[in-house]
C-alpha positions as CSV (number, residue, x, y, z in Angstrom):
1,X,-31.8,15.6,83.6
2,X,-28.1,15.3,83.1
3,X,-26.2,14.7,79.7
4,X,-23.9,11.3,80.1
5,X,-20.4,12.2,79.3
6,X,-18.8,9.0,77.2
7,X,-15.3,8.5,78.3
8,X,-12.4,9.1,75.8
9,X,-10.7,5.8,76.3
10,X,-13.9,3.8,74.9
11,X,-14.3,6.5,71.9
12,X,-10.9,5.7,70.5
13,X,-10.9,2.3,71.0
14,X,-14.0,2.2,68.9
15,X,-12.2,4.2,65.8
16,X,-9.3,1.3,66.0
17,X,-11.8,-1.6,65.6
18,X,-13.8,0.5,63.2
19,X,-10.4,1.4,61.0
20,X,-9.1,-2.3,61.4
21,X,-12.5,-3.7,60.2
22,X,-12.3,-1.4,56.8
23,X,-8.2,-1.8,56.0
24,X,-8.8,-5.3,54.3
25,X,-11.7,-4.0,52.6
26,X,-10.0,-0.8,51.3
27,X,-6.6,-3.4,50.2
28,X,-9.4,-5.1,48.1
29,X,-10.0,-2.2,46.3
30,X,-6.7,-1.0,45.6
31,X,-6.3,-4.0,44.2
32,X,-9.2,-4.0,42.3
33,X,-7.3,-0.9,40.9
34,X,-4.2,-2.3,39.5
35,X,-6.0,-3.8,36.2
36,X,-5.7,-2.7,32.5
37,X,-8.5,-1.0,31.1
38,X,-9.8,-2.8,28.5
39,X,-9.0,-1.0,25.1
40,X,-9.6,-2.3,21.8
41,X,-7.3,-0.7,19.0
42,X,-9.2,-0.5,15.2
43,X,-7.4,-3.4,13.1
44,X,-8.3,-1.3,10.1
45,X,-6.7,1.8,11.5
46,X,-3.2,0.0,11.8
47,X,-3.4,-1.7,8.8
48,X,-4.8,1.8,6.6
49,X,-1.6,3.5,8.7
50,X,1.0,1.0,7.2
51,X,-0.5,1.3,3.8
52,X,-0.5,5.2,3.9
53,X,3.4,5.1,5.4
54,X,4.6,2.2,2.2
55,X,2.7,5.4,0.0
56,X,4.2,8.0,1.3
57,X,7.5,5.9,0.8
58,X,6.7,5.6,-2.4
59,X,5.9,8.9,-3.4
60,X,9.0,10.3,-1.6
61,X,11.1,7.8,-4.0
62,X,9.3,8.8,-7.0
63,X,10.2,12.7,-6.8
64,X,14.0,11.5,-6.0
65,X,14.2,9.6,-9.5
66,X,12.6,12.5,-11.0
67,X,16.3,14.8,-10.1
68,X,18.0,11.8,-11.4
69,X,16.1,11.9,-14.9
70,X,19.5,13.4,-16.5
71,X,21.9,10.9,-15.1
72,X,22.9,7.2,-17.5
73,X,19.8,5.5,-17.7
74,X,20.0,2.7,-15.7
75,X,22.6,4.1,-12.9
76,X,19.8,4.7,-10.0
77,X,18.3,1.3,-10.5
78,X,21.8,-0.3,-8.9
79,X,21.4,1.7,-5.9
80,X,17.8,1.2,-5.9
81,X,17.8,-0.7,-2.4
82,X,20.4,1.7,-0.6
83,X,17.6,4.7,-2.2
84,X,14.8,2.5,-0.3
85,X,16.8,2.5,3.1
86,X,17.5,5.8,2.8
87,X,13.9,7.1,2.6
88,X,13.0,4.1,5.3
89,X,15.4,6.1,7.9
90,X,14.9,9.7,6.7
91,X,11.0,8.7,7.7
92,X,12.1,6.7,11.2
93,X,14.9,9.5,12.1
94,X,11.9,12.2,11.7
95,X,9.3,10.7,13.7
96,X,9.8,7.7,15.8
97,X,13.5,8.5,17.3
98,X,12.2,12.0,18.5
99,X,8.7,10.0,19.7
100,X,6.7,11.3,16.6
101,X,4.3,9.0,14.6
102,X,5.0,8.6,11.2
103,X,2.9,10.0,8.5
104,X,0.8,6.9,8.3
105,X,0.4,6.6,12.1
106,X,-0.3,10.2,12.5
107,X,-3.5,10.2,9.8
108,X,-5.0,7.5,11.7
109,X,-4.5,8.8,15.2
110,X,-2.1,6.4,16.0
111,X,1.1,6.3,18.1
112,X,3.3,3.9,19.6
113,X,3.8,3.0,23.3
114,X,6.1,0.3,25.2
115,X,4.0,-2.0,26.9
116,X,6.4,-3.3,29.4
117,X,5.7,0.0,31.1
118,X,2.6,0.5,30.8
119,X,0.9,2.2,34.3
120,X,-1.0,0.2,36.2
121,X,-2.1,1.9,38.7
122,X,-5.9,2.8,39.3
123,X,-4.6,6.8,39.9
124,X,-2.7,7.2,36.7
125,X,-5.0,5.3,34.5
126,X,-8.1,6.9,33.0
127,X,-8.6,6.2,29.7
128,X,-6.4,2.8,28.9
129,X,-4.0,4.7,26.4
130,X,-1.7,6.1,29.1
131,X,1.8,4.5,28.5
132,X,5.6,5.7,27.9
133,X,6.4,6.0,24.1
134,X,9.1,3.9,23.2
135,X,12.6,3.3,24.5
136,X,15.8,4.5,23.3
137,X,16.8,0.7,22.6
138,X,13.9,0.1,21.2
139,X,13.8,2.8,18.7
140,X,17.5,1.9,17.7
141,X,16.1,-2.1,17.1
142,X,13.5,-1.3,15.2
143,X,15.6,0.7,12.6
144,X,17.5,-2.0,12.3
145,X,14.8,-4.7,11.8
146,X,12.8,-2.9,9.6
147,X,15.4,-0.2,7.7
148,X,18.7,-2.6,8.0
149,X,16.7,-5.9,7.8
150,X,15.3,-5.1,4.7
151,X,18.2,-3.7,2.6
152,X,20.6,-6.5,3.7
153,X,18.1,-9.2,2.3
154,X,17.2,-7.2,-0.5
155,X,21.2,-7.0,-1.2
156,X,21.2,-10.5,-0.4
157,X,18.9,-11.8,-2.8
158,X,20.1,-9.6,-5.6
159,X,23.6,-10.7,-5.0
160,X,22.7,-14.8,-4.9
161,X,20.3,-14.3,-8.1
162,X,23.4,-12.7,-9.8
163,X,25.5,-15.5,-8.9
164,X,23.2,-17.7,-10.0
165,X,23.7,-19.6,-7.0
166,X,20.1,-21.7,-7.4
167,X,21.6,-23.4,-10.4
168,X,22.7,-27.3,-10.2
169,X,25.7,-26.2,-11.8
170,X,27.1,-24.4,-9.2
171,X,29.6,-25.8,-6.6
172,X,27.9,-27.4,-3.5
173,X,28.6,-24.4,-1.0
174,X,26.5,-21.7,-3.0
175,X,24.1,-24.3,-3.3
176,X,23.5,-25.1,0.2
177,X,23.5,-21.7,0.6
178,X,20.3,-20.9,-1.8
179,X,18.7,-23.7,-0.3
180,X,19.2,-22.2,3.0
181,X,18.0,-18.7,2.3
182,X,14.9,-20.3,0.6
183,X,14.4,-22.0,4.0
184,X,14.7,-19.1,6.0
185,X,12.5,-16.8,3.7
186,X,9.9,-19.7,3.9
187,X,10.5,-19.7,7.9
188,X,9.7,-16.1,8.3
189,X,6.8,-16.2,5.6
190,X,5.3,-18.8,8.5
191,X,6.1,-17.0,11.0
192,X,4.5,-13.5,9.9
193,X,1.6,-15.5,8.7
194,X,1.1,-17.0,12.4
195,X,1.4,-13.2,13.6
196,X,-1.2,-12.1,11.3
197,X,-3.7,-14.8,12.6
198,X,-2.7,-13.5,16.2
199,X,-2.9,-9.6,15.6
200,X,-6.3,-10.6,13.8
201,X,-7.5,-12.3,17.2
202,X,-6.1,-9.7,19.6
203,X,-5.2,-6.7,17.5
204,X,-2.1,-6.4,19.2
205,X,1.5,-6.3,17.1
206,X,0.9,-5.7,13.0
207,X,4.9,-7.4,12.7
208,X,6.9,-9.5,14.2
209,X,9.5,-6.5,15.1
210,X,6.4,-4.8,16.9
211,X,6.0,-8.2,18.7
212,X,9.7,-8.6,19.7
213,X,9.8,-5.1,21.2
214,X,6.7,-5.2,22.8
215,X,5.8,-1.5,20.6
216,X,2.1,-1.4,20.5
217,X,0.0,1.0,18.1
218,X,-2.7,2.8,20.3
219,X,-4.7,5.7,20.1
220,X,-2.8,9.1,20.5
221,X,-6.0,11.1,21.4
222,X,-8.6,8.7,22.9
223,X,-11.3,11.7,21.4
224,X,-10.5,12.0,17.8
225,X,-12.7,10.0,15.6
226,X,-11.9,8.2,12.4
227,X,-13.2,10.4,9.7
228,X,-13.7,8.5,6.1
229,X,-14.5,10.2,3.0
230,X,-16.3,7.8,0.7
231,X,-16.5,10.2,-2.0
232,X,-13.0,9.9,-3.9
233,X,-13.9,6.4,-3.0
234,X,-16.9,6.1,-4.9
235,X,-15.7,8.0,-7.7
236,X,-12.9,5.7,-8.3
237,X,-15.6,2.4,-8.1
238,X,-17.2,3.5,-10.8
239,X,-14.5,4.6,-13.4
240,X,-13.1,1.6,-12.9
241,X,-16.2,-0.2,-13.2
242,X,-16.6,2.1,-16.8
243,X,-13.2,1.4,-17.9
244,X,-13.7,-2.6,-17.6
245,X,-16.7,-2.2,-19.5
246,X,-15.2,-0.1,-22.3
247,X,-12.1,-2.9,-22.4
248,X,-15.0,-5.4,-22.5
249,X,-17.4,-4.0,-25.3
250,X,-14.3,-2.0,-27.7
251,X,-12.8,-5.4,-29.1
252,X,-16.2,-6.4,-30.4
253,X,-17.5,-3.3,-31.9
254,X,-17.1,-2.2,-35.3
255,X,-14.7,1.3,-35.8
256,X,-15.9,1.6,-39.3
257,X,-19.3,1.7,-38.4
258,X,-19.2,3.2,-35.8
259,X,-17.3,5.9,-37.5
260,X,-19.5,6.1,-40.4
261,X,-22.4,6.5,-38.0
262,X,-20.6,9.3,-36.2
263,X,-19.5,11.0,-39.6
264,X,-22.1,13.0,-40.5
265,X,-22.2,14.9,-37.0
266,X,-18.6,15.9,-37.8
267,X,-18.0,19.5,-38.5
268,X,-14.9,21.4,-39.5
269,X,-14.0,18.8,-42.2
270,X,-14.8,17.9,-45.5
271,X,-15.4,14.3,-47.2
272,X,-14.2,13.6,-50.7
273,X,-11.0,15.7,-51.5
274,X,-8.0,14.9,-52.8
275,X,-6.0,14.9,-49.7
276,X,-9.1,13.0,-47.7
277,X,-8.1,10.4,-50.1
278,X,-4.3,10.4,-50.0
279,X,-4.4,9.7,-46.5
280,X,-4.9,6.4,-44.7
281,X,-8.2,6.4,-43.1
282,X,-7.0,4.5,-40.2
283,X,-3.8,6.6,-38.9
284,X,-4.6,9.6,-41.1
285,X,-1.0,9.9,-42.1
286,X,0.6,9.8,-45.7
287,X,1.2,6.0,-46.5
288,X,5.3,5.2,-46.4
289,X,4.1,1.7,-48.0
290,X,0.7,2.8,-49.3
291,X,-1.6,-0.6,-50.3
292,X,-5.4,-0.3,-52.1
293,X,-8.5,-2.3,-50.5
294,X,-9.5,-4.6,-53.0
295,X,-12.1,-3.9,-54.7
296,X,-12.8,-0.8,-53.2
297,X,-9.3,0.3,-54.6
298,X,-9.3,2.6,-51.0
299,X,-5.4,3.8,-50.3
300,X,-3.8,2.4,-46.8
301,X,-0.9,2.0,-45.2
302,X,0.5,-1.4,-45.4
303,X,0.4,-1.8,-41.3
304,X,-2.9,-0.4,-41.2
305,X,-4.9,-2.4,-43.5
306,X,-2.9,-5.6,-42.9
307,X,-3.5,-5.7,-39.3
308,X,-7.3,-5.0,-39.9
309,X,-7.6,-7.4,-42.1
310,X,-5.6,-10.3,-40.4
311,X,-8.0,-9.6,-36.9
312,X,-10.7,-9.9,-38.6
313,X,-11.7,-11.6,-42.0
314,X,-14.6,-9.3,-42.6
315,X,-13.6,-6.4,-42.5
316,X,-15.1,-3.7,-44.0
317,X,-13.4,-0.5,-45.5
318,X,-13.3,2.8,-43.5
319,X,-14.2,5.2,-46.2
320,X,-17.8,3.4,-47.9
321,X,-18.0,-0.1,-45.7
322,X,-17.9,-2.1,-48.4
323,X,-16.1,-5.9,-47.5
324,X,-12.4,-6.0,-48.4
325,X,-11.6,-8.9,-50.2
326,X,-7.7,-8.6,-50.6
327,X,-5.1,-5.6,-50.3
328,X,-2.3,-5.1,-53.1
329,X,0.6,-2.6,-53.5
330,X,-0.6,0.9,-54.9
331,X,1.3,0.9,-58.5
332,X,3.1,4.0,-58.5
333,X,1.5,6.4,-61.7
């Protein structure tokens, strides 16, 4: 039986219709390829990381004034907004110019990236956070919108409010002026307001400058969890929540009998001597003005007693509760 030999012409003719039957199928999936992962960035991250960097600005500011404790009193407070831009740009000039994130960013695992750059390509994108940090021009913008923005309408506002330029009294230029900048700080009061509504939606852009420049927050390491510590959290809750009480139940308690109550647990002190009984009760401090509780005849200072008895019309004497009727000047023996 002999084995029939298929010719070679026929063989590669059928690889050429084979191949041009697959090339629009394997087109299709290349282009299938070229689209974004989806990739959702935590709102709360982004807003936590702002928080954390206006902190850390804050903090860095308040061990500044503390070299400056010597100076005139007074003297750092006219500088105040050229001390704010300065911390602004020592914080952009050490991590976003050399493609850092700042502090804020950083602690939530945050970073920014230029979207109009963003890789598209099915090859080079895995995870969805894959992206060039961001430009040269767009680092250099976003100092000045956020660092140069800020101090020339903080300078602004200071300098209009000293002029008084809001008052009817002043010529019709400065006044068209005011009402201008009130219309333009009511413009971009809108306008942020609008981009919170559509970073809310899309959680894309926290500002308008991050919106202008296309600078997108995303995830620096796509495995690093966001780790939260409820404890300090929870131990914060519920001081507050004993402090409101306190400031709730003090004004309607009674110091002298609570005092009275508490006396007798005391130790280290004793009741009844002479200079127990030279000393006002209340501030335990020799009287400069001393007064007597009437009829008790009980020595207080003038403040002490007067204010007691003004909050409250029964009051009752700190050394043997008994209801004071009237206060006179001690007569001097």
């Amino acid at each position: 039986m002999g084995t029939e030999i298929i010719p070679r012409a026929p063989l590669k003719d059928a690889w050429l219709t084979e191949y041009n039957r697959l090339q629009p199928l394997w087109r299709t999936v290349q282009e299938s390829s070229r689209v974004f992962l989806p990739i959702s960035i935590s709102r709360v991250n982004q807003f936590d990381a702002a928080r954390l960097d206006v902190e850390m600005s804050a903090m860095l500011k308040e061990q500044l004034v503390k070299v400056f404790t010597l100076i005139k009193p007074g003297l750092l407070f006219q500088y105040e907004p050229e001390l704010d831009a300065f911390l602004e740009f020592l914080i952009w000039r050490f991590s976003i110019w050399v493609d850092k994130p700042t502090p804020g960013n950083a602690l939530m695992n945050l970073r920014y990236r230029d979207e109009r750059h963003v890789p598209v390509s099915g090859n080079e994108v895995r995870t969805g956070l894959e992206g060039p940090g961001l430009s040269v021009y767009q680092k250099i913008w976003y100092c000045l919108g956020t660092v140069g923005g800020q101090y020339l309408w903080s300078r602004f506002q200071g300098f209009s409010a000293f002029r008084r330029w809001g008052d009817s009294e002043q010529r019709p230029l400065a006044r068209r002026a005011w009402v201008m900048l009130q219309h333009v700080e009511g413009l971009y009061k809108a306008a942020s307001f609008l981009n919170l509504l559509l970073f809310l939606y899309g959680g894309r852009y926290r500002s308008i400058i991050e919106r202008l420049l296309k600078a997108r927050l995303v995830y620096e390491s796509p495995n690093m969890n966001r780790s939260v510590s409820f404890e300090y959290m929870n131990r914060q809750l519920v001081w507050n929540e004993f402090s409101e009480m306190l400031l709730l139940l003090l004004p309607v308690l009674n110091s002298a009998l609570v005092k009275k109550f508490f006396s007798p647990f005391s130790k280290g002190k004793s009741n009844g001597t002479a200079d127990d009984e030279a000393e006002c009760p209340i501030c335990h401090s020799l009287p400069s003005i001393p007064f007597v509780a009437l009829p008790c005849q009980h020595r207080y200072c003038y403040y002490c007693i007067k204010t007691r008895s003004e909050a409250s019309r029964s009051y009752r004497c700190a050394r043997c509760n008994e209801a004071v009727k009237a206060i006179q000047r001690q007569r001097s023996s």
